[in-house]
LUMSEGU-70026 format. One record per atom (N, C-alpha, C, O): x, y, z negated; residue in one letter; residue number from 1. Coordinates in nm, 4 decimals. Atoms other than C-alpha are relative to their C-alpha. Example, Ala and Ser with C-alpha at 12.3 -4.5 7.8 and 13.67 -1.06 7.14 Angstrom:
! residues 2
     east    north       up res   n
   0.0890  -0.1190   0.0000   A   1
   1.2300  -0.4500  -0.7800   A   1
   0.0900   0.1200   0.0000   A   1
   0.1936   0.1181  -0.0665   A   1
  -0.0820  -0.1190   0.0060   S   2
   1.3670  -0.1060  -0.7140   S   2
  -0.0770   0.1090  -0.0730   S   2
  -0.0261   0.2198  -0.0899   S   2
! end
This chain:
! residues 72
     east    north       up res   n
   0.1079   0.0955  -0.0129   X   1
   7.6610   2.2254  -4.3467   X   1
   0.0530  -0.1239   0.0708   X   1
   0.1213  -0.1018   0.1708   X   1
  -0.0180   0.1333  -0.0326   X   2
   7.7179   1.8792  -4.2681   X   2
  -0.0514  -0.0986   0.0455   X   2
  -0.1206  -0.1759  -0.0207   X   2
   0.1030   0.0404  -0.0806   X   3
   7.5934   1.7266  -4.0060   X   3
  -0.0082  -0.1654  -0.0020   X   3
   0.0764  -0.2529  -0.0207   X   3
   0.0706   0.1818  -0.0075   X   4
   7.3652   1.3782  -3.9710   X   4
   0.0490  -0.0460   0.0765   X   4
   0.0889   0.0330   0.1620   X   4
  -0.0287   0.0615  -0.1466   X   5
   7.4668   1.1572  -3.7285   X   5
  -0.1242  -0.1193   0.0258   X   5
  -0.0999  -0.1938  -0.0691   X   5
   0.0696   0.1404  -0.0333   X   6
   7.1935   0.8557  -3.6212   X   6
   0.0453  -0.0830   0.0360   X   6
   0.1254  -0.0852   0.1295   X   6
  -0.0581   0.1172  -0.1094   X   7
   7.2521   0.5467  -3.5509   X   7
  -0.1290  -0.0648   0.0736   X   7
  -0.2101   0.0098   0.1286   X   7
   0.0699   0.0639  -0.0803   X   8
   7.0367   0.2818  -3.3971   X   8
  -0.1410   0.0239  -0.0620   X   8
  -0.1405   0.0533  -0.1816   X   8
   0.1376   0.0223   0.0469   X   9
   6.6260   0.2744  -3.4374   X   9
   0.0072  -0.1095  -0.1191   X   9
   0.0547  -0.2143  -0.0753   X   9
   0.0216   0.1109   0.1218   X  10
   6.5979   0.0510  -3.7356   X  10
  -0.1730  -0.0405  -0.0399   X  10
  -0.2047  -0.1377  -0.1085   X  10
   0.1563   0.1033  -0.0129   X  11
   6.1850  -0.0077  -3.7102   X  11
  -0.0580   0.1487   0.0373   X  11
  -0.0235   0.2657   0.0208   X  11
   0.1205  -0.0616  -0.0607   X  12
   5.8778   0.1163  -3.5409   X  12
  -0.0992  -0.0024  -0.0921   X  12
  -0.1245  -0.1172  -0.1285   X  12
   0.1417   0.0594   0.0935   X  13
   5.5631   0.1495  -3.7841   X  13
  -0.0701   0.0762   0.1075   X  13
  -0.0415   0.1846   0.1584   X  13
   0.1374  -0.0221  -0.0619   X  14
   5.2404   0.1516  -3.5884   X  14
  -0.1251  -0.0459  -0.0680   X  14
  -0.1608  -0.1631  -0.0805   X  14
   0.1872   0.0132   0.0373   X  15
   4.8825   0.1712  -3.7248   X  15
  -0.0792  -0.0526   0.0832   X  15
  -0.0958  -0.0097   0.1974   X  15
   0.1044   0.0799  -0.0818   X  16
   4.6487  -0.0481  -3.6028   X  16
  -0.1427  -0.0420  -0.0596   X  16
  -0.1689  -0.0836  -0.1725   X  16
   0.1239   0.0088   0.0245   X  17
   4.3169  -0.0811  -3.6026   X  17
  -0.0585  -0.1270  -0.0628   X  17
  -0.1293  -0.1327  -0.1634   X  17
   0.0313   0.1597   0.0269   X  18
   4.2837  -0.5024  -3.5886   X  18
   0.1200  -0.0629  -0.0458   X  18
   0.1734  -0.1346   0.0388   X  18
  -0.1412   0.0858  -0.0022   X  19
   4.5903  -0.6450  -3.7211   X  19
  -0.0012  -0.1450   0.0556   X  19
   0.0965  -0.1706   0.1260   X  19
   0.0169   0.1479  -0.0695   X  20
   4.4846  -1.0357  -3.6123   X  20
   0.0382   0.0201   0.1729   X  20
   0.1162  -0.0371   0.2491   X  20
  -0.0121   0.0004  -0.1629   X  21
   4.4457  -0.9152  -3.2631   X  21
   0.1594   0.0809   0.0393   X  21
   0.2313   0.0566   0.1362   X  21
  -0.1697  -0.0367   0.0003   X  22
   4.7942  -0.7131  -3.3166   X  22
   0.0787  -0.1259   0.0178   X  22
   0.1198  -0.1996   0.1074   X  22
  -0.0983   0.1519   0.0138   X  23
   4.9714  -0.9766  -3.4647   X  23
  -0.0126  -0.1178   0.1342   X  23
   0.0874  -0.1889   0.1433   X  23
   0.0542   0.0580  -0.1257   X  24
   4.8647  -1.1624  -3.1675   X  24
   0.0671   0.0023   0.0867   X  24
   0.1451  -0.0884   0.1157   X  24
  -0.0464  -0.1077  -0.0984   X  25
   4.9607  -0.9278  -2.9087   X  25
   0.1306  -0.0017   0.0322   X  25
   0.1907  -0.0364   0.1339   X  25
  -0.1592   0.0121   0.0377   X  26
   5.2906  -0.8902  -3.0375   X  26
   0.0974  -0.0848   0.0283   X  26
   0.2023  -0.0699   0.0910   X  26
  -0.0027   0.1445   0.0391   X  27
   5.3307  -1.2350  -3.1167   X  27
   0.0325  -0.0673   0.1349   X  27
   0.1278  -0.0715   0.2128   X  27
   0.0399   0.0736  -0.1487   X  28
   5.1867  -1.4313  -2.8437   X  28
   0.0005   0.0559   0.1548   X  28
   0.0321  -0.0125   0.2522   X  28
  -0.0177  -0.0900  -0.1320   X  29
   5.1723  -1.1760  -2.5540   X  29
   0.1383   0.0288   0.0238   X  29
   0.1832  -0.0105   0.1315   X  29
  -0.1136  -0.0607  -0.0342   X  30
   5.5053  -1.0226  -2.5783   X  30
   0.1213  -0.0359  -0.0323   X  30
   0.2218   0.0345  -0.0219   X  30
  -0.0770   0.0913   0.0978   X  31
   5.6950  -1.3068  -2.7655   X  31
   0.1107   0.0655  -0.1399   X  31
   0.2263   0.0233  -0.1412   X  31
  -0.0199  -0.0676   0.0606   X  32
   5.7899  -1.0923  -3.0549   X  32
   0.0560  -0.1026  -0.1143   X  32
  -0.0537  -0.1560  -0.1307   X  32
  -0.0142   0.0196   0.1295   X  33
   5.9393  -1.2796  -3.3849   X  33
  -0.0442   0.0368  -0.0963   X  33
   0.0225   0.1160  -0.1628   X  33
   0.0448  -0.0196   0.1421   X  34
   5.7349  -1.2608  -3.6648   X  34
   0.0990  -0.0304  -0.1327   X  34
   0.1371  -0.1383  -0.1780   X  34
  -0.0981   0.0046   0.1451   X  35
   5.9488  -1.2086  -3.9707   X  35
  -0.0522  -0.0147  -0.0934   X  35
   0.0016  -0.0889  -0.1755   X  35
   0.1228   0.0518   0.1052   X  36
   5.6508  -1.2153  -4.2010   X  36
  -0.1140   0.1155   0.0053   X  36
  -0.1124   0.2260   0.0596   X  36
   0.1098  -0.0599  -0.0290   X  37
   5.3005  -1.1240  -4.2635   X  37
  -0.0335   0.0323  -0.1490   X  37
   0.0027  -0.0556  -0.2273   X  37
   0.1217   0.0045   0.1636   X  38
   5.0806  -0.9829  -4.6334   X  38
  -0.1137   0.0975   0.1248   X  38
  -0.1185   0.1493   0.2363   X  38
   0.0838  -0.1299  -0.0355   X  39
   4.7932  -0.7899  -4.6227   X  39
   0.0070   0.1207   0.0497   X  39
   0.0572   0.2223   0.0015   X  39
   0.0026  -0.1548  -0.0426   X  40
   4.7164  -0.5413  -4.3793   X  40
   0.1501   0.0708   0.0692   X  40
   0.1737   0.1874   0.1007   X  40
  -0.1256  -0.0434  -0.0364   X  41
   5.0773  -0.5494  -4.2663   X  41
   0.0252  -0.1503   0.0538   X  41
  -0.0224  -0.2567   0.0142   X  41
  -0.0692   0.0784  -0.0752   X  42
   5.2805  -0.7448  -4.0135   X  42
   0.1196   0.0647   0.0500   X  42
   0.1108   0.1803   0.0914   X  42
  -0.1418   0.0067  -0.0129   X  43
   5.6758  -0.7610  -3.9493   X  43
   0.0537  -0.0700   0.1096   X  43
   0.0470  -0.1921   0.0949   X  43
  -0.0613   0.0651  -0.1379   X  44
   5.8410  -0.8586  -3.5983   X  44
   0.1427   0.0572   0.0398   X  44
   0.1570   0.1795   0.0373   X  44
  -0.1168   0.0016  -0.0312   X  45
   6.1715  -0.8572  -3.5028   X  45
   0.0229   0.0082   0.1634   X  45
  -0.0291  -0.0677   0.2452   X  45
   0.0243  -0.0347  -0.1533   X  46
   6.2629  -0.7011  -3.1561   X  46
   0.1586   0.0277   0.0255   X  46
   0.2140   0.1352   0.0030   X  46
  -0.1243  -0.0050  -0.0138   X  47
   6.6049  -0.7795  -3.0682   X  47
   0.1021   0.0718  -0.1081   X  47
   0.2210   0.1017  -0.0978   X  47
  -0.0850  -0.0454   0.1473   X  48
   6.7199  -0.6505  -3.4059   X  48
  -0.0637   0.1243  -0.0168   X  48
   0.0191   0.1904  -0.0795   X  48
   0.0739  -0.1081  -0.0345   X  49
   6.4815  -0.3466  -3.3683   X  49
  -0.1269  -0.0387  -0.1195   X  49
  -0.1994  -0.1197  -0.0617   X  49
   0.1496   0.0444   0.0899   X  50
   6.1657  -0.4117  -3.6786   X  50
  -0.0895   0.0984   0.1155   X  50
  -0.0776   0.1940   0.1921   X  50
   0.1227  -0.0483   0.0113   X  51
   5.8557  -0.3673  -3.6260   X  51
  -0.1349  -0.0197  -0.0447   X  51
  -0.2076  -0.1173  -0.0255   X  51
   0.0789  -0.0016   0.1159   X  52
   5.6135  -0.2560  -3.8624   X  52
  -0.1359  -0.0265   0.0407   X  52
  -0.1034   0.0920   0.0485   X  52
   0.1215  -0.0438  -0.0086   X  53
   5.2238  -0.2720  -3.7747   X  53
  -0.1017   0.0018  -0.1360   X  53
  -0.0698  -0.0808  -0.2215   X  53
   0.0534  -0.0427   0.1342   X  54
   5.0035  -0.1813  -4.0617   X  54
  -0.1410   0.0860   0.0435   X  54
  -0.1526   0.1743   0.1286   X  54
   0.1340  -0.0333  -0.0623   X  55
   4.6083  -0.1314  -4.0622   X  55
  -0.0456   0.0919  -0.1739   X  55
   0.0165   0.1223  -0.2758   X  55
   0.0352  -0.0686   0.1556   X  56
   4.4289   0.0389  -4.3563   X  56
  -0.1833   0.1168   0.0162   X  56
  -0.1794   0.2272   0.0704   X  56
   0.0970  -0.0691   0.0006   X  57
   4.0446   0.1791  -4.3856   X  57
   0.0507   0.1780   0.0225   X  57
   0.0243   0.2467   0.1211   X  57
  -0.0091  -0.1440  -0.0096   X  58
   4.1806   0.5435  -4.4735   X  58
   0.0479   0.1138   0.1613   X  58
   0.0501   0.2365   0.1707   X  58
  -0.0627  -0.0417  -0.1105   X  59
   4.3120   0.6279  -4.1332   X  59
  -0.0216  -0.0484   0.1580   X  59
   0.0234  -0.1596   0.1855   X  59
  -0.0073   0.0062  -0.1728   X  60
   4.2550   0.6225  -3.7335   X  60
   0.0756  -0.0812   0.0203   X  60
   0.1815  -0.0776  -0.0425   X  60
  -0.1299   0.0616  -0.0854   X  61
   4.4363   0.3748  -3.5326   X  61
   0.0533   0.0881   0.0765   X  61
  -0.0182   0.1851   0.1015   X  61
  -0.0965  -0.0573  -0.0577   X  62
   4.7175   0.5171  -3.3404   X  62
  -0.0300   0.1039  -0.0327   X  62
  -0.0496   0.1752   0.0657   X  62
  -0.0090  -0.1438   0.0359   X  63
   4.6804   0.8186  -3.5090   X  63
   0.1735   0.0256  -0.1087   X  63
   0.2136   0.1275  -0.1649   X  63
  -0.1420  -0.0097   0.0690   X  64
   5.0351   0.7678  -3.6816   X  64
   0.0664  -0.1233   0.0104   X  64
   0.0275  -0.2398   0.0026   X  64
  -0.0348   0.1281  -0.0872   X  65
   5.3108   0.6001  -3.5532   X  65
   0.1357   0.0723  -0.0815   X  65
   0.1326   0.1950  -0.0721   X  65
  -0.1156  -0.0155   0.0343   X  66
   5.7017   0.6240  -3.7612   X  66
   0.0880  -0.0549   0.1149   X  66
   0.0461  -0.1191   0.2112   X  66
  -0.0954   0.0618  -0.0449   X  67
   6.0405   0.5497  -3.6312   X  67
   0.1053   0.0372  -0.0739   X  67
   0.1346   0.1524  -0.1059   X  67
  -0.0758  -0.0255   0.1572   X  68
   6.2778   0.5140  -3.8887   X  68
   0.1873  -0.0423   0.0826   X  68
   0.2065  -0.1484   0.1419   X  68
  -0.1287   0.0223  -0.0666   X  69
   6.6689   0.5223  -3.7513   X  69
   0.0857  -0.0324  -0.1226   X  69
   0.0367  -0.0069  -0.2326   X  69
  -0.1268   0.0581   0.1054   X  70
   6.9910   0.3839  -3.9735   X  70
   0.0859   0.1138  -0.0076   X  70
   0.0880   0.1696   0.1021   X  70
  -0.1057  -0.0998   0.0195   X  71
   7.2547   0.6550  -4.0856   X  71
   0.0617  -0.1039  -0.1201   X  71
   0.0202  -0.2048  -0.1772   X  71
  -0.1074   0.0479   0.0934   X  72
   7.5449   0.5849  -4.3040   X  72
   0.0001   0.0649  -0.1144   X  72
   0.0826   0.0366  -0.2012   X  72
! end
């Protein structure tokens, strides 16, 4: 068997309830880089770190939260 190795975090996805007031937050509060925005989704750049936030009727806020790491 052949083992994984990880490398660095490569993005955060977080569910959010308000994305405006996210994007915001992120944004303006915590000086975050916005990398870009569509519907229902927003993209920030955190010292080379993404991060995802993403809202959506079907689902709870903070009820699901990814972290997606880089391998080779």
């Amino acid at each position: 068997m052949s083992s994984v190795k990880l490398g660095p975090i490569g993005q955060n996805a977080i569910h959010v309830s308000d994305i405006e007031r996210s994007v915001e937050f992120y944004g303006a509060k915590l000086g975050m880089a916005k990398i870009f925005a569509a519907p229902n989704l927003a993209f920030f750049d955190n010292a080379g770190t993404r991060l995802m936030l993403s809202t959506g009727e079907e689902e709870p806020s903070g009820e699901r939260s990814v972290t997606y790491y880089t391998v080779d």
